[in-house]
MARKE-67838 format. One record per residue: chain; x, y, z of N, C-alpha, C in turn; residue in one letter. Coordinates in steps of 0.1 Angstrom, whole numbers, always signed. Layout:
REM MARKE-67838
  kette     nu     nv     nw    cau    cav    caw     cu     cv     cw  rest
      A      X      Y      Z      X      Y      Z      X      Y      Z     a
...
//
This chain:
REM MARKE-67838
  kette     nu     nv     nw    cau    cav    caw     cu     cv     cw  rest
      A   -166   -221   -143   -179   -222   -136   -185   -208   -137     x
      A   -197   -204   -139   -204   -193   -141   -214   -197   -132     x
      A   -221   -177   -129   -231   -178   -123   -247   -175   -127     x
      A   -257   -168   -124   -266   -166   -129   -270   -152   -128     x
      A   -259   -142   -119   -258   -129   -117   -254   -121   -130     x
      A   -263   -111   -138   -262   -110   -153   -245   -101   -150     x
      A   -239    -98   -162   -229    -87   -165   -230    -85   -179     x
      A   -231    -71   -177   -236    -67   -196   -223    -65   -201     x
      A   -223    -64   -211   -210    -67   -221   -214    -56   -232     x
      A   -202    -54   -237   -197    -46   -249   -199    -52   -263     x
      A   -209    -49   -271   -212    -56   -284   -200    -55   -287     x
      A   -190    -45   -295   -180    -43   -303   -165    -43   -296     x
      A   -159    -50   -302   -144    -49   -294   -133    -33   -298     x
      A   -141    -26   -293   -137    -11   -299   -130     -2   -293     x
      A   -117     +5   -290   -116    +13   -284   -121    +29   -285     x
      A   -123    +30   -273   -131    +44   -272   -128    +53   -258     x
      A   -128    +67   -257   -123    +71   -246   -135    +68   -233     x
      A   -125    +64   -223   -142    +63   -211   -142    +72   -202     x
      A   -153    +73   -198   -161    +81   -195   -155    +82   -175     x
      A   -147    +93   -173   -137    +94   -162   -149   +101   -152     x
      A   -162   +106   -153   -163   +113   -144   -175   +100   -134     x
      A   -179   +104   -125   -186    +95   -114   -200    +92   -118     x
      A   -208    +82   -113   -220    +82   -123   -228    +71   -111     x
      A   -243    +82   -107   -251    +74    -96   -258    +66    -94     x
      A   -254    +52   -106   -261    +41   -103   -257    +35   -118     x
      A   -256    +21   -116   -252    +10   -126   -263    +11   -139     x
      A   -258     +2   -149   -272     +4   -156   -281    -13   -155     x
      A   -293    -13   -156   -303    -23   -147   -294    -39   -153     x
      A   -291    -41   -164   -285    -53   -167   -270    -55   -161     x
      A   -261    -48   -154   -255    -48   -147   -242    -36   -154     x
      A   -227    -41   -148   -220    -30   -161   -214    -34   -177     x
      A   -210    -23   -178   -206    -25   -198   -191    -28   -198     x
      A   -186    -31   -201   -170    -32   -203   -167    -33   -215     x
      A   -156    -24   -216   -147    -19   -231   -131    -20   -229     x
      A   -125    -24   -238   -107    -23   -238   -100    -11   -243     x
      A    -96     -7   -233    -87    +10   -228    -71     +8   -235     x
      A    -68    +14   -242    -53    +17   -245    -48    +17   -228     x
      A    -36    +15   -229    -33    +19   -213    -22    +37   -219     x
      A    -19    +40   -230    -13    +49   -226    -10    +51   -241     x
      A    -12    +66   -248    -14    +78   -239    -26    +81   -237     x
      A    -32    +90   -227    -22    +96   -218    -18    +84   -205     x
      A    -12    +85   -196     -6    +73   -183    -20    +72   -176     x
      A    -24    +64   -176    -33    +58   -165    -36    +71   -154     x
      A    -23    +72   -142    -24    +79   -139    -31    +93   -137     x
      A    -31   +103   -151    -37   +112   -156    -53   +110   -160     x
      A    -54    +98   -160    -65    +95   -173    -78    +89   -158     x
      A    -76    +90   -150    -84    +80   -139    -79    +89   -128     x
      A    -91    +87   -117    -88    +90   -103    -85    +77    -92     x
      A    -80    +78    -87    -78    +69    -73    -83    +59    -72     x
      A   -104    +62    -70   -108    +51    -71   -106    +43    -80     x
      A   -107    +47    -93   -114    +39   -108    -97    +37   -105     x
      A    -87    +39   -102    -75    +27   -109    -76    +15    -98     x
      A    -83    +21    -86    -81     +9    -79    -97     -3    -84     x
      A   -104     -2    -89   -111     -6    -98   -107    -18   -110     x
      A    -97     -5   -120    -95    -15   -126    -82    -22   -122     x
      A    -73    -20   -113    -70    -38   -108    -72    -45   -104     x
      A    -87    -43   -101    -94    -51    -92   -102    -62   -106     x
      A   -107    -53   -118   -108    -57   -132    -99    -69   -136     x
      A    -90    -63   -138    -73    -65   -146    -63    -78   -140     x
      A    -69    -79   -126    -61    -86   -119    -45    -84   -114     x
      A    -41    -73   -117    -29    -65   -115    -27    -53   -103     x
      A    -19    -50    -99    -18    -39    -89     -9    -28   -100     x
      A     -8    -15    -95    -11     -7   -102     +6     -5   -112     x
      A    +13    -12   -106    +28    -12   -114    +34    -25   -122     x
      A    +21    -31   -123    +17    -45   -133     +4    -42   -141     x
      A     -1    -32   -140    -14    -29   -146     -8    -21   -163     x
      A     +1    -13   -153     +7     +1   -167    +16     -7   -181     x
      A    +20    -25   -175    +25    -26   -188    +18    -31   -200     x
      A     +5    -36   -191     -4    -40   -201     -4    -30   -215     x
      A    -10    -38   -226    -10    -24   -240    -26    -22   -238     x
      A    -35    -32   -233    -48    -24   -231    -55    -32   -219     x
      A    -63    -20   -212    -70    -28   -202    -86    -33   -203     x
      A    -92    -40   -194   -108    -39   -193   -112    -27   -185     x
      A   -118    -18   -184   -126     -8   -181   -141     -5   -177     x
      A   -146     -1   -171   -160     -7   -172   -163    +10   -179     x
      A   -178    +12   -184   -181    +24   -187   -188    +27   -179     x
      A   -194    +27   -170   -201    +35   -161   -195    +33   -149     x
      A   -187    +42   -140   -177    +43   -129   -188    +41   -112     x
      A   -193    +28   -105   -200    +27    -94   -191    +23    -84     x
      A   -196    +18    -76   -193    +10    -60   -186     -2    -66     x
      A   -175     -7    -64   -162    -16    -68   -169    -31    -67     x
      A   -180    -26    -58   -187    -40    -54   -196    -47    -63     x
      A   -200    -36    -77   -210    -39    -86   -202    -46    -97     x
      A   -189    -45    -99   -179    -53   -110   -180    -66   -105     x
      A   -184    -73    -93   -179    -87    -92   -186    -95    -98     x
      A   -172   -106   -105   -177   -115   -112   -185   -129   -107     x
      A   -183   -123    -94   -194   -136    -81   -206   -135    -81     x
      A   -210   -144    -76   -229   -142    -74   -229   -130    -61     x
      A   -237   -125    -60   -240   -116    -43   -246   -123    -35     x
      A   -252   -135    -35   -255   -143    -28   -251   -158    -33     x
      A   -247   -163    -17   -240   -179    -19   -252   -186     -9     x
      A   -252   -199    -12   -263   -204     -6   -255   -213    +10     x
      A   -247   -218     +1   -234   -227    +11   -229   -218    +26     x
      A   -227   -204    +22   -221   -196    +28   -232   -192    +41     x
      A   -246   -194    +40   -258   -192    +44   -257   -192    +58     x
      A   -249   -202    +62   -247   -208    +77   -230   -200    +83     x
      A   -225   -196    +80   -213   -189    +86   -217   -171    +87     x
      A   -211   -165   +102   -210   -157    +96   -204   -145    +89     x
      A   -191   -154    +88   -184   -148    +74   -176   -162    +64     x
      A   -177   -157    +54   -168   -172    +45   -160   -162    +34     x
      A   -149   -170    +32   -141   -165    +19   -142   -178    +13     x
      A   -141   -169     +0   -136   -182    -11   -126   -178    -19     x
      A   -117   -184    -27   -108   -181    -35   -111   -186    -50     x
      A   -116   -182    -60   -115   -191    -69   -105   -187    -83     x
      A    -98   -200    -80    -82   -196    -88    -80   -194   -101     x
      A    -93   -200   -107    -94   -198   -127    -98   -183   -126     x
      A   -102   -180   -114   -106   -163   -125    -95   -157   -116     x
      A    -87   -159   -107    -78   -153    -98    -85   -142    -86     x
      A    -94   -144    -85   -106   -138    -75   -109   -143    -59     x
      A   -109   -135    -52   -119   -137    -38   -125   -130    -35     x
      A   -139   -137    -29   -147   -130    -25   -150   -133     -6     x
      A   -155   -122     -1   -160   -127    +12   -172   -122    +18     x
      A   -183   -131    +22   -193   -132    +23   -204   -133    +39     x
      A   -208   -128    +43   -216   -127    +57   -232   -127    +54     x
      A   -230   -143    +58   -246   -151    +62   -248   -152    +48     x
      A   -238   -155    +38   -244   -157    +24   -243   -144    +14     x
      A   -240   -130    +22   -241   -121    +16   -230   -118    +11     x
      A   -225   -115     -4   -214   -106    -11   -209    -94     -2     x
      A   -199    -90     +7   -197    -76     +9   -181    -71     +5     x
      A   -172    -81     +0   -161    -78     -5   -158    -88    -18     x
      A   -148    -85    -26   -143    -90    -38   -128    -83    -39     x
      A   -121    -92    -49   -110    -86    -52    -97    -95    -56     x
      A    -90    -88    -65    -78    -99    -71    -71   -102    -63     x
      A    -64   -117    -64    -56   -127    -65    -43   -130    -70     x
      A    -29   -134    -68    -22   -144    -72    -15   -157    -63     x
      A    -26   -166    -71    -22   -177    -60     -8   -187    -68     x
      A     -7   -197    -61     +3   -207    -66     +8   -210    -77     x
      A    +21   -206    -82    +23   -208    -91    +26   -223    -96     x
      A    +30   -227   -111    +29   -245   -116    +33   -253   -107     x
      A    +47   -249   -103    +60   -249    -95    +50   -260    -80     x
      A    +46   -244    -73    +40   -251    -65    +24   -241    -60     x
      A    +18   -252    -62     +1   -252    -65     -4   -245    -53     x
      A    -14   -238    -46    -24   -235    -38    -29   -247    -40     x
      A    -30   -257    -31    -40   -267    -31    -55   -263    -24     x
      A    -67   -270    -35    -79   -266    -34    -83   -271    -25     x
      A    -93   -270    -20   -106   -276     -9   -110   -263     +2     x
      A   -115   -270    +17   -121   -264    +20   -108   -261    +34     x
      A   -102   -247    +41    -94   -249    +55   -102   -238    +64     x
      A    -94   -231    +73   -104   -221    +81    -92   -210    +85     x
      A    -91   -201    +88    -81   -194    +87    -76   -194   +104     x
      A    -67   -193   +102    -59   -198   +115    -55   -190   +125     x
      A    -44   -181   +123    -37   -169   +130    -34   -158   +120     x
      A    -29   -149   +129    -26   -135   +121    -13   -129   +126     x
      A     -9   -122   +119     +7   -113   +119     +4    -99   +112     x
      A     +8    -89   +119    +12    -80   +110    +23    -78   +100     x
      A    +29    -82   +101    +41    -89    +92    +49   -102    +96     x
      A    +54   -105    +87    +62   -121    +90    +70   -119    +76     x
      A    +84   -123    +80    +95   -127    +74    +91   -141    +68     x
      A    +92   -140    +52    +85   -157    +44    +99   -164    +48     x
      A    +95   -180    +51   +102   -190    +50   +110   -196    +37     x
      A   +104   -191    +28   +109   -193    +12   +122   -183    +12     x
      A   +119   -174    +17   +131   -161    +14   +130   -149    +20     x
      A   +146   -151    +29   +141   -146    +40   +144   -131    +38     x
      A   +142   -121    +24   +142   -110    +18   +129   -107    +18     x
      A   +117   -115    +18   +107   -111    +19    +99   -110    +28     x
      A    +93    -97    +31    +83    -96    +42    +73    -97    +37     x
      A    +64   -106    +42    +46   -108    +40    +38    -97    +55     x
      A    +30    -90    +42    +26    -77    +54     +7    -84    +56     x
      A     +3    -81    +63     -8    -81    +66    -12   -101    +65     x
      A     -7   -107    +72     -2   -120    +69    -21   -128    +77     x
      A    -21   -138    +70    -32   -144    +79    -34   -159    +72     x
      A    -33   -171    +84    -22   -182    +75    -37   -191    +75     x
      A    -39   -197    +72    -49   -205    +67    -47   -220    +65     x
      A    -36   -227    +62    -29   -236    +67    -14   -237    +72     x
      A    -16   -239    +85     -7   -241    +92     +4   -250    +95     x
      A     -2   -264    +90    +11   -272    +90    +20   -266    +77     x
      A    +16   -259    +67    +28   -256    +53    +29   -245    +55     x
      A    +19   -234    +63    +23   -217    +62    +20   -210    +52     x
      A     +7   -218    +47     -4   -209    +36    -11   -198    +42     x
      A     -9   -192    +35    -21   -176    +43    -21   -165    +29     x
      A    -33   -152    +34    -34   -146    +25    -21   -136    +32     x
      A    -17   -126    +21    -13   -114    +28     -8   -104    +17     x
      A     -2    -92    +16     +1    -86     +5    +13    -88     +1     x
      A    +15    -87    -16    +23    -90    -20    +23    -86    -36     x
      A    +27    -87    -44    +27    -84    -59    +19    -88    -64     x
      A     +8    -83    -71     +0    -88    -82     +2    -89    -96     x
      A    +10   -100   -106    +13    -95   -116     +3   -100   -127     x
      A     -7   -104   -125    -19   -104   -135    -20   -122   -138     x
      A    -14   -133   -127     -9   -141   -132     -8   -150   -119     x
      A     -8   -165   -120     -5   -170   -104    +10   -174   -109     x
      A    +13   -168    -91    +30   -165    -92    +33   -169    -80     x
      A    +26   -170    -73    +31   -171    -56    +35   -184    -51     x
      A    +41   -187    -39    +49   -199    -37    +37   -209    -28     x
      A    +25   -206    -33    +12   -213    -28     +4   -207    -20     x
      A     +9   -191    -15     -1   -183     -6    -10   -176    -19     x
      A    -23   -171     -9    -28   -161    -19    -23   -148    -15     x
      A    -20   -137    -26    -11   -127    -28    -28   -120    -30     x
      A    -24   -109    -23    -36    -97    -18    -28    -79    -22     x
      A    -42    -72    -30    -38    -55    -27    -32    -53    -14     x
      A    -27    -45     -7    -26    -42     +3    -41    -35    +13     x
      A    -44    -30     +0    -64    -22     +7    -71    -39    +10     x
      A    -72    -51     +4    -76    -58     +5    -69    -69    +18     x
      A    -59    -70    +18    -50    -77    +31    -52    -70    +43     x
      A    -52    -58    +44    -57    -52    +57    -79    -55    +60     x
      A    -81    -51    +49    -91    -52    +54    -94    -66    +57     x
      A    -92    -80    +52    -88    -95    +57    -85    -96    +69     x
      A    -71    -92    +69    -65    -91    +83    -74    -87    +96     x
      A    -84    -77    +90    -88    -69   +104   -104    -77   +103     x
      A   -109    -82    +91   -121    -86    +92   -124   -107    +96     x
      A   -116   -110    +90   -114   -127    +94   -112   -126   +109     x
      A   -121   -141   +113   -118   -145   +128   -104   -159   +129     x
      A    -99   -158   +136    -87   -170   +140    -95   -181   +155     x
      A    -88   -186   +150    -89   -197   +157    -91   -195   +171     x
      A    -93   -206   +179    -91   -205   +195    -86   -215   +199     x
      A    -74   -213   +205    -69   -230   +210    -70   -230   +225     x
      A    -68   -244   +227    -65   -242   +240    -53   -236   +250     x
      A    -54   -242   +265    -40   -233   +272    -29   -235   +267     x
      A    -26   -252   +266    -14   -257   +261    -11   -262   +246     x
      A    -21   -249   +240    -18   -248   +221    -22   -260   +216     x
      A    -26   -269   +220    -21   -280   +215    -35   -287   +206     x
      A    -46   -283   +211    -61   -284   +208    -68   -271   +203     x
      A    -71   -275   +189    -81   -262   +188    -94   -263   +192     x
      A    -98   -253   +201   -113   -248   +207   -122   -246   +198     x
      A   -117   -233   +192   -129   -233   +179   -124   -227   +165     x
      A   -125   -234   +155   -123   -227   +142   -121   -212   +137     x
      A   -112   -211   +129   -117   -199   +125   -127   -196   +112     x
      A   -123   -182   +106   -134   -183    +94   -135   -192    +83     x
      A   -141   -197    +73   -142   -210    +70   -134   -202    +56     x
      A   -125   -211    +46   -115   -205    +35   -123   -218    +26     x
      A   -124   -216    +13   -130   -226     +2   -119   -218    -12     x
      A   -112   -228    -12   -103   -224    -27   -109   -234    -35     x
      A   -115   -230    -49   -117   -237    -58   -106   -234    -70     x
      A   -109   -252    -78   -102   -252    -91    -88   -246    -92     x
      A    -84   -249   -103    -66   -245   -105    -68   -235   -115     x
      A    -57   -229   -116    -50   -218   -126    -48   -227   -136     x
      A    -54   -222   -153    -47   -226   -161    -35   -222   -171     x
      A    -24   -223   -167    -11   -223   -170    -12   -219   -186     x
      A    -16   -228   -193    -15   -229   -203    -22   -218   -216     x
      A    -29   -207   -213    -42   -202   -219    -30   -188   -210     x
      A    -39   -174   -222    -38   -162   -212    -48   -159   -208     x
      A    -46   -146   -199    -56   -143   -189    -70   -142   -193     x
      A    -81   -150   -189    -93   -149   -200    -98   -139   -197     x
      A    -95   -131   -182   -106   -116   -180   -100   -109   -187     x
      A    -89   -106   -196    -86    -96   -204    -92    -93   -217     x
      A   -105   -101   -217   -113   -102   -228   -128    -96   -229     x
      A   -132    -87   -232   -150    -91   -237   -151   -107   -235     x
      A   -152   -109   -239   -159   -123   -240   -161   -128   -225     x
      A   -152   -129   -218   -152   -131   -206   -159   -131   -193     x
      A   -161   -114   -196   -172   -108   -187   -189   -109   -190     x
      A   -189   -116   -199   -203   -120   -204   -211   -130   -193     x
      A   -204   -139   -190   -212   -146   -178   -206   -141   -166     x
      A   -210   -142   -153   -202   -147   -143   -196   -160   -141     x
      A   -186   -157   -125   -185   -166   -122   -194   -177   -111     x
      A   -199   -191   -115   -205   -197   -105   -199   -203    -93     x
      A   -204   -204    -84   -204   -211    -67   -206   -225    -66     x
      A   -197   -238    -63   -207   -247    -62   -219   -247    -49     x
      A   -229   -249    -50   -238   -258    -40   -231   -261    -25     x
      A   -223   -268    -27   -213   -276    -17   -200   -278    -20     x
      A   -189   -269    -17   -174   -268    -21   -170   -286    -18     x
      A   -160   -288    -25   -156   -301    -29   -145   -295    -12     x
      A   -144   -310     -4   -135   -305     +5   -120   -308     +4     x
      A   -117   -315    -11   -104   -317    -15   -107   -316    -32     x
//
């Protein structure tokens, strides 16, 4: 699904060195994107802080899944993290809440939105073949600063925020390895799980738990991962359109 929010693209599939220093404003068609060797020299050297957390946000990787790649997407002009998203900045659906996330699993992306407006974005790994993130529409439920996962009890889920509650789906941090991998939750940066954690509303039940009072923030997971294909953002071609919103999220 694409959107109608432009993203300029790279005529030539060329490598070239990019341009590391900071730069005060996008160019009017939106940004350029080019494919980066990842090394030599190491990422590390070659980028500051912000721009690597950038391009995972690009790449769909965190930053010790990003280094095995042999080349990355990059954008050429280094702005606000917020100008790379492949979402629209405005949802129309979203219009009436005021905050909504969505997840959309073919591009491995979330975004979250107040009164319709874009103010965060960021990678993803949801459900792996095994077992799926099921799509539709939930609302996010309760929160943990950590919780010991039920799948294995070696793993701690940090910045935890469950979204369905009868199975114990929620976002929270965890590995990003460029890929849906997870045992059905969405897997978050750590900069992005906290800021979730501290910006989503939970629920309200009643005294004796047993009724919920009021919802929490509304969650819309669209479409499935395709298994079968590699990662299409690791392409030019890719970033040529966005991604689109439906209208009205399907509720299953």
């Amino acid at each position: 699904m694409r959107s109608a929010f432009a993203i300029g693209i790279c005529s030539v599939l060329c490598v070239v060195v990019v341009h590391t220093g900071p730069a005060a404003q996008a160019p009017p068609q939106g940004p350029v994107y080019r494919l980066e060797p990842t090394d030599p020299p190491s990422i590390s050297k070659r980028y500051t802080a912000d721009q690597i957390g950038i391009l995972e946000k690009l790449n769909r990787r965190d930053l010790e899944h990003l280094i095995r790649l042999d080349q990355i997407i990059a954008p050429d002009v280094w702005v606000d993290e917020l100008a790379y998203a492949p979402l629209p900045r405005g949802w129309a659906w979203a219009k009436a809440f005021p905050k909504a996330l969505v997840v959309h699993q073919p591009a491995q992306i979330f975004a979250a939105y107040e009164f319709g407006t874009l103010v965060r974005w960021g990678p993803v790994s949801t459900g792996r073949k095994e077992t799926p993130t099921p799509a539709g529409v939930f609302n996010l439920t309760w929160r943990s600063r950590s919780r010991v996962s039920t799948d294995n009890d070696q793993w701690l889920l940090e910045w935890y925020f469950n979204f369905i509650n009868s199975r114990g789906i929620s976002f929270h941090q965890f590995d990003l390895p460029g890929v849906a991998a997870s045992h059905a939750c969405v897997r978050l940066l750590k900069r992005d799980a906290m800021w979730i954690y501290n910006w989503g509303e939970q629920w309200t039940l009643s005294a004796n738990r047993r009724e919920v009072l009021t919802t929490g923030t509304p969650v819309v997971i669209l479409g499935a991962y395709d298994f079968a294909q590699p990662a299409p953002w690791l392409t030019l071609e890719w970033w040529r359109v966005p991604v689109l919103l439906p209208d009205v999220p399907p509720d299953r």
